[in-house]
C-alpha positions in Angstrom: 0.0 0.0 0.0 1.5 3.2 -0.8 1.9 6.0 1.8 1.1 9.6 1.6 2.5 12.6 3.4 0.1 14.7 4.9 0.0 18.3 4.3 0.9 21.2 6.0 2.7 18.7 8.4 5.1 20.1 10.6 8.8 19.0 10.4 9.9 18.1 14.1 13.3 20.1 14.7 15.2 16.8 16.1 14.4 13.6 16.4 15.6 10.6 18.8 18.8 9.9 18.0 19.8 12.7 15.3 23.8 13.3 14.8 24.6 15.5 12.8 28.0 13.1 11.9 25.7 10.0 11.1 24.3 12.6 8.6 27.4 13.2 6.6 28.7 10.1 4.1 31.6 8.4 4.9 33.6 9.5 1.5 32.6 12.9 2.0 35.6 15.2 1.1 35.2 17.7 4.1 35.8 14.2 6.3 39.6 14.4 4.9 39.6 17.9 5.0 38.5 18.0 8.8 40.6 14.9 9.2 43.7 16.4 8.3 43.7 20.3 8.5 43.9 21.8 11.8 42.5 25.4 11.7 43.1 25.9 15.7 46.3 27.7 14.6 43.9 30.9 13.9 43.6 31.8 17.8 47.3 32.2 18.0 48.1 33.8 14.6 44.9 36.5 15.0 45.0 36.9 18.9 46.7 40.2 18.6 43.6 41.7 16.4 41.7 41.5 18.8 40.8 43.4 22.0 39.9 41.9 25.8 36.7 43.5 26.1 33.8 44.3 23.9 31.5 41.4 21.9 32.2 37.6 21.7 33.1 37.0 18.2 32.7 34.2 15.9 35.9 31.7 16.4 38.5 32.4 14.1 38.8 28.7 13.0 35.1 29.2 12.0 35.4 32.0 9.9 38.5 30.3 8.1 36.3 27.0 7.5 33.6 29.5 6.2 36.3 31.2 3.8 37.3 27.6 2.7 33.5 26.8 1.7 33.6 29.7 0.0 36.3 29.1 -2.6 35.9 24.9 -2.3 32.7 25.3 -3.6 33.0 28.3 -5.7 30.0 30.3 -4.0 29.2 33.5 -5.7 29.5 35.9 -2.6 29.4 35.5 1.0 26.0 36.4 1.2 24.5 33.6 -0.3 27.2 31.3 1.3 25.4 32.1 4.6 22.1 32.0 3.2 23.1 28.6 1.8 24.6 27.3 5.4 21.2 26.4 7.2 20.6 23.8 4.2 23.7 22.5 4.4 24.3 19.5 6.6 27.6 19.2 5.4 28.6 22.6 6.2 27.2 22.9 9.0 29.2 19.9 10.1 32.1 21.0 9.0 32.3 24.5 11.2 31.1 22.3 14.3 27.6 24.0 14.7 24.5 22.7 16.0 21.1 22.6 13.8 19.6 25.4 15.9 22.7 27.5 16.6 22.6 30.8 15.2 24.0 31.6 12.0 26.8 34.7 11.5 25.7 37.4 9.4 28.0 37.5 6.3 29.1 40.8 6.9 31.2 39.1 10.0 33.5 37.7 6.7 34.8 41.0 5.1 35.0 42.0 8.8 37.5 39.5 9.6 39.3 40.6 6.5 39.6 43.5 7.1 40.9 43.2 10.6 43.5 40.3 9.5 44.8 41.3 6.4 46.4 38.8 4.3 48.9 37.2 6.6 46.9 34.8 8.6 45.8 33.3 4.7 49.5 33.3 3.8 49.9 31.5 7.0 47.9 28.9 6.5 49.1 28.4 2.9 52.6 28.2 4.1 51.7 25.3 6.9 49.4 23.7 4.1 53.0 23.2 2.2 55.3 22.4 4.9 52.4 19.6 5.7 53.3 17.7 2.1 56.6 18.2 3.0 56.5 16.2 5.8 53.9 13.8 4.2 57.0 13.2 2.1 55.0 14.7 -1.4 57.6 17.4 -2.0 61.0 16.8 -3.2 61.5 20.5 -3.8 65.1 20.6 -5.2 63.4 21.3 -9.1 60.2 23.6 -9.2 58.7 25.2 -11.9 57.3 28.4 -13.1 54.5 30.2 -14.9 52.3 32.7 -14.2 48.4 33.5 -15.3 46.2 36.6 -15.7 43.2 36.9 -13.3 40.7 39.3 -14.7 40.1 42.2 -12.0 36.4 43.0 -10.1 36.4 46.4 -12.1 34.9 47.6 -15.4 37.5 49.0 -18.2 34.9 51.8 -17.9 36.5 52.7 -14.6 39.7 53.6 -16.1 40.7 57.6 -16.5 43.6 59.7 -17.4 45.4 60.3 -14.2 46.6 63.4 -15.7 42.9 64.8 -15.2 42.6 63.8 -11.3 42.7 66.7 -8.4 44.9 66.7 -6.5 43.9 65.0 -3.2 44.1 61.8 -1.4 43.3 59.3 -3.9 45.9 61.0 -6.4 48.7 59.8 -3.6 47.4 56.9 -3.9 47.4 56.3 -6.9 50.9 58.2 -7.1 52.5 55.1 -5.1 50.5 52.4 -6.9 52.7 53.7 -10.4 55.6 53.7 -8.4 55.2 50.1 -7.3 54.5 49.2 -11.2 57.7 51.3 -12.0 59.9 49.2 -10.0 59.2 45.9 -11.9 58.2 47.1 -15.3 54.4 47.6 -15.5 53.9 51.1 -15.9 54.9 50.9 -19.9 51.9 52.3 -22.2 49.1 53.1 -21.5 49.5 51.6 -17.3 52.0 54.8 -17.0 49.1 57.4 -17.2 45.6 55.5 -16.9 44.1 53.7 -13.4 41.0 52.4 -12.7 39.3 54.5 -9.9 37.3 51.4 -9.0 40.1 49.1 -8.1 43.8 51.5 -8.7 45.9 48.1 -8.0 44.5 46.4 -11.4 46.2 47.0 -14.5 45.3 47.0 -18.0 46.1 44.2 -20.2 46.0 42.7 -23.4 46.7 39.6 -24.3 46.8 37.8 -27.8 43.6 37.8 -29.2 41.6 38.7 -26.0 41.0 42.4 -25.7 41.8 44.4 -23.4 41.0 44.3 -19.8 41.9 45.0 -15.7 43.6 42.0 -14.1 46.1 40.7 -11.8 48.4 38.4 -12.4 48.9 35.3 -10.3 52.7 33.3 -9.8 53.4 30.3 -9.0 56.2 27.4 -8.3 55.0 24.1 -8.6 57.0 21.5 -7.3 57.0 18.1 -9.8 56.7 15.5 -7.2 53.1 15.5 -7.1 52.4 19.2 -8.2 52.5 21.2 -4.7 52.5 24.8 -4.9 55.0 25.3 -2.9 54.8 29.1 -3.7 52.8 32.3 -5.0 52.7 35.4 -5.6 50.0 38.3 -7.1 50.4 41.7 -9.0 49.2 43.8 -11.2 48.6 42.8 -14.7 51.4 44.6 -16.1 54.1 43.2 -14.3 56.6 40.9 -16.4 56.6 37.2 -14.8 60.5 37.8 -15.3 60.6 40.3 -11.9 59.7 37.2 -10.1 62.1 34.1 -10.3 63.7 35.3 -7.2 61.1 36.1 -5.1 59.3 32.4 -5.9 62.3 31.0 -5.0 63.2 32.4 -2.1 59.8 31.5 -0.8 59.8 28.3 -2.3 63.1 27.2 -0.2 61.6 29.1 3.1 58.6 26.9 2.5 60.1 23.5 2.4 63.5 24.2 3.7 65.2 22.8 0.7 67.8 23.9 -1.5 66.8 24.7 -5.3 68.8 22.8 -7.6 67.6 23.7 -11.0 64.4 26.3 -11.8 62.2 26.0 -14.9 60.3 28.3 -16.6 59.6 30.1 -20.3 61.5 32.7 -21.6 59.7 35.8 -20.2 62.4 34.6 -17.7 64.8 34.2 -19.4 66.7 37.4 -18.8 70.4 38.0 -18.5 70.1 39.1 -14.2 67.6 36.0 -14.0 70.5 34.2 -15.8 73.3 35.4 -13.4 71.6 35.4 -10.5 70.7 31.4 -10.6 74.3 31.3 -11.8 75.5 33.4 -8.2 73.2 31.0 -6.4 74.4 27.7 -7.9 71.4 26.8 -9.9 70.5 25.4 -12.9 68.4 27.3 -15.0 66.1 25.4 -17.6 65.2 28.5 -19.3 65.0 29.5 -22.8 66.7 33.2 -23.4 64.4 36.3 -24.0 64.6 37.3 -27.2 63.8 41.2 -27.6 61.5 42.0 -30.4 63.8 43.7 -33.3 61.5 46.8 -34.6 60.9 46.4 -37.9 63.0 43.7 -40.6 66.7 44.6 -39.0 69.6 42.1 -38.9 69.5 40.3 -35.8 72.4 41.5 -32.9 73.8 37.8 -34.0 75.0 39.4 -37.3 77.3 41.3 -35.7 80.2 38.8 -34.6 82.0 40.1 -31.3 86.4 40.5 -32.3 87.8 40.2 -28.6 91.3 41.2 -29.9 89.6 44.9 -30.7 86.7 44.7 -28.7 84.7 45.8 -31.7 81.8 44.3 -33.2 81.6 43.6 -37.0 79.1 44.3 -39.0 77.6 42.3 -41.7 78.3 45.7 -44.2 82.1 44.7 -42.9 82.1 47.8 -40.7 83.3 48.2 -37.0 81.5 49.1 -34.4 83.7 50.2 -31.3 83.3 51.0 -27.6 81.5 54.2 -26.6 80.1 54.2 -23.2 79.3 51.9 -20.3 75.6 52.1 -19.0 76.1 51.4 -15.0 72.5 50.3 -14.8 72.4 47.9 -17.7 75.7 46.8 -16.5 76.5 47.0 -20.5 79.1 48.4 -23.1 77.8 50.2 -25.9 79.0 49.6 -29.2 78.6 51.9 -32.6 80.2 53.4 -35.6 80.3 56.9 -36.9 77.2 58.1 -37.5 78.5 59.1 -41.2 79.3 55.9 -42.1 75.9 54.5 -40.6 73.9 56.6 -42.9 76.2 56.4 -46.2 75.7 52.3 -45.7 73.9 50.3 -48.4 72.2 47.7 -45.7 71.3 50.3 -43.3 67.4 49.8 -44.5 67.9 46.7 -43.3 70.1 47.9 -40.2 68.5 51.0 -38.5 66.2 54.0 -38.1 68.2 55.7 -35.3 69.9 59.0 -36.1 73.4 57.7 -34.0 73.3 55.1 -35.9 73.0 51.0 -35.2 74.1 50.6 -31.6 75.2 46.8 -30.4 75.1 46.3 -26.5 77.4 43.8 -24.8 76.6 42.8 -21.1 79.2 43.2 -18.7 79.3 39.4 -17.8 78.5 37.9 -21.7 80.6 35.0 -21.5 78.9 34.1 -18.3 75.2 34.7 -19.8 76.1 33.0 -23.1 77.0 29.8 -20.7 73.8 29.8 -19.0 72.1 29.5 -23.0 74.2 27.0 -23.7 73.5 24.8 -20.8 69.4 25.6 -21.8 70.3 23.1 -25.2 71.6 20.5 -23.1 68.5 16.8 -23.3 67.4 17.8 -19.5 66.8 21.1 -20.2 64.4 20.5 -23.3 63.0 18.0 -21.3 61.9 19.7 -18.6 60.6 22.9 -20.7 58.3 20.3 -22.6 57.4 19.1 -19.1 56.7 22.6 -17.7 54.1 23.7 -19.9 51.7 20.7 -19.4 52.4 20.9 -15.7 51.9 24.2 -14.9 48.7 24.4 -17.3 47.3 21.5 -15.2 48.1 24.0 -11.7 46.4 26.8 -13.6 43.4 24.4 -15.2 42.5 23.1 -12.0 42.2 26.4 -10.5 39.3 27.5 -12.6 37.0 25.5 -10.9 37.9 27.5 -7.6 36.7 30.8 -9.2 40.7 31.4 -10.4 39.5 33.3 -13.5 38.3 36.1 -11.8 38.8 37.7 -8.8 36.4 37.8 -5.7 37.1 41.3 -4.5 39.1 44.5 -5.3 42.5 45.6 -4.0 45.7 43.6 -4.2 45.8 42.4 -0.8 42.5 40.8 -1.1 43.1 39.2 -4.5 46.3 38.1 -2.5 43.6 36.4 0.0 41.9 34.3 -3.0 45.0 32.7 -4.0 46.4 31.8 -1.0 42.8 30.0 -0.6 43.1 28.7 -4.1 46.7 27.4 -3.7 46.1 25.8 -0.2 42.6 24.0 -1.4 44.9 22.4 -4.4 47.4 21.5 -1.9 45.0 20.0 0.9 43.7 18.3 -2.6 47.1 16.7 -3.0 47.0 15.7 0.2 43.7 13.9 0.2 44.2 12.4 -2.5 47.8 10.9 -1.0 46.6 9.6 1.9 44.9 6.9 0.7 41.4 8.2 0.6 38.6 7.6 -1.8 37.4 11.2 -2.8 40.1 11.6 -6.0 41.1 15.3 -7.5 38.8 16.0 -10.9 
């Protein structure tokens, strides 16, 4: 006989017996997470942000599960992830609350934010890592690099000519985010006079075939063992990856507290101070050389062969071009011939445009740089450019489902916040999945 549920019946809050555990499946993924993560470091790391008198407020290890629900499942805002909580047994579960205990107001997120800043999340990326070390899934002597645009929370609409700003407050602001840009190259076009009011710490970029738009730019070192990011980093769009092969690994060996042996990456990094600094540090860098766009159809600086005995360069017209000045901040000798002879030159359509004349530059450690290219040709290098793209487009790939294409909220510091969530969520990922549990990475 077929039962029927009566209407309009009321839904008893409990019943005999009810556990909220019992409730949740035994493969759930938020079982390994809880299993494994402890989030009790919070009290410690945010004490000092908070005062002894005043309002209880939510536990910190709360808020942090909340921020992980957030990005884990890839909820639009925090509104709706706390409208969402009450029908949530999982969830609930998860932040160790009771059916009928109250629920935060979302606000109590950006609160935490706000009064945190970004180190506690860098925090708890940086124990998430040194936790696969010691689970013995980082090997962290080779790690490789790549970085990926993250479109900003800010319409190109937003953008104005700084030029036509008062000036007040938000001018000096503005004023120091272009002199962040200028100190690793991302103030060049049209980021050297034009800011979004909406979110000044985006840039504009274009990229390809994609037009133009505000992002930041997201870093990473992966390490190969079983694909850790082991470190990150976010800036403005319109910063070249290039600026950052120090920085990542520095982090990277604070991280795991291991030496890197050899660093991999494209040739945005391949730069001659990215070149002698592995070189200074003793490390190997797998890393095709940058090769500067020539303007217009000019003979490559390879056509003109270097004569150590003169310190001259030759050029394919048979003409030599001498010594002229040092420049202390390329840490390079320039190299030209008279300027008559320049312009009376048959190839020079094929040479130049400049007035002075074609001008040759010669860094003051060449030999040194032209080792580290050579090295680049060597089987294990090749090899591990071929593997770097693939890997680092998986790190990237399985970020999207995290919300990585676009970012949550506006500022740096807060973009900062998302990847450090992103990151650690791939890495507790890693972990799951290597310690022998059912719930696999998609």
């Amino acid at each position: 006989m077929m039962g029927r549920k009566a209407k309009g019946q009321q839904v008893k809050m409990y019943c005999k017996g009810f556990c909220l555990d019992q409730r949740v499946r035994a493969d759930h993924p938020l079982r390994d997470v809880k299993k494994l993560i402890d989030f009790d470091f919070t009290y410690k790391e945010v004490e000092r942000t908070y005062g002894i008198k005043g309002h209880v407020s939510v536990p910190p290890p709360v808020i942090l599960k909340l921020m992980l629900l957030l990005v884990f499942y890839n909820v639009r805002s925090e509104r709706e992830l706390v409208a969402t909580l009450p029908e949530r047994i999982d969830w609930l579960w998860f932040i160790d609350f009771d059916l009928d205990e109250k629920i935060p107001d979302h606000s109590v997120l950006s609160k935490a934010r706000s009064r945190w800043g970004k180190n506690v999340f860098e925090a708890f990326f940086e124990r998430i890592v040194r936790q696969c070390v010691k689970a013995g899934l980082v090997d962290g002597s080779k790690i490789f690099m790549d970085s990926s645009l993250v479109r900003a929370d800010a319409s190109e609409r937003s953008v104005v000519d700084i030029n036509s700003l008062k000036l007040d407050d938000k001018f000096k602001e503005f004023e120091d985010r272009l002199e962040d840009l200028a100190e690793k190259g991302g103030t060049k076009g049209i980021n050297g006079s034009h800011l979004s009011t909406t979110d000044p710490d985006a840039s504009i970029v274009s990229k390809r075939k994609v037009r133009s738009q505000l992002s930041y730019k997201v870093h990473r070192a992966v390490d190969e063992k079983t694909e850790v990011i082991t470190a990150t980093e976010i800036t403005s769009g319109a910063v070249n990856e290039g600026h950052l092969l120090s920085d990542l690994t520095k982090q990277h060996e604070e991280n795991t507290t291991t030496q890197v042996e050899i660093v991999v990456a494209d040739s945005e990094y391949g730069t001659a101070g990215n070149y002698l600094g592995c070189l200074d540090q003793g490390v190997k860098a797998h890393i095709p050389p940058f090769r500067e766009k020539q303007s217009g159809d000019f003979f490559p600086n390879e056509k003109f062969s270097y004569d150590p005995g003169s310190d001259s360069h030759l050029c394919p017209a048979g003409e030599r071009l001498t010594c002229r000045r040092y420049d202390e901040e390329r840490e390079s000798f320039q190299y030209q011939c008279k300027a008559g002879i320049c312009k009376a030159c048959v190839l020079r359509d094929k040479c130049t445009k400049a007035e002075g004349g074609r001008t040759i530059r010669r860094h003051l450690r060449h030999d040194e740089i032209e080792l580290m290219r050579e090295r680049v040709q060597t089987p294990s290098a090749k090899e591990d450019i071929n593997t770097r793209q693939h890997l680092m487009e998986r790190s990237f790939a399985r970020a999207v489902r995290f919300g990585f294409k676009r970012a949550r909220w506006r500022r740096l510091w807060r973009v900062k916040i998302q990847e450090y969530l992103t990151a650690t969520i791939q890495n507790i990922i890693v972990l799951i999945r290597n310690a022998g549990t059912a719930w696999q990475m998609g």
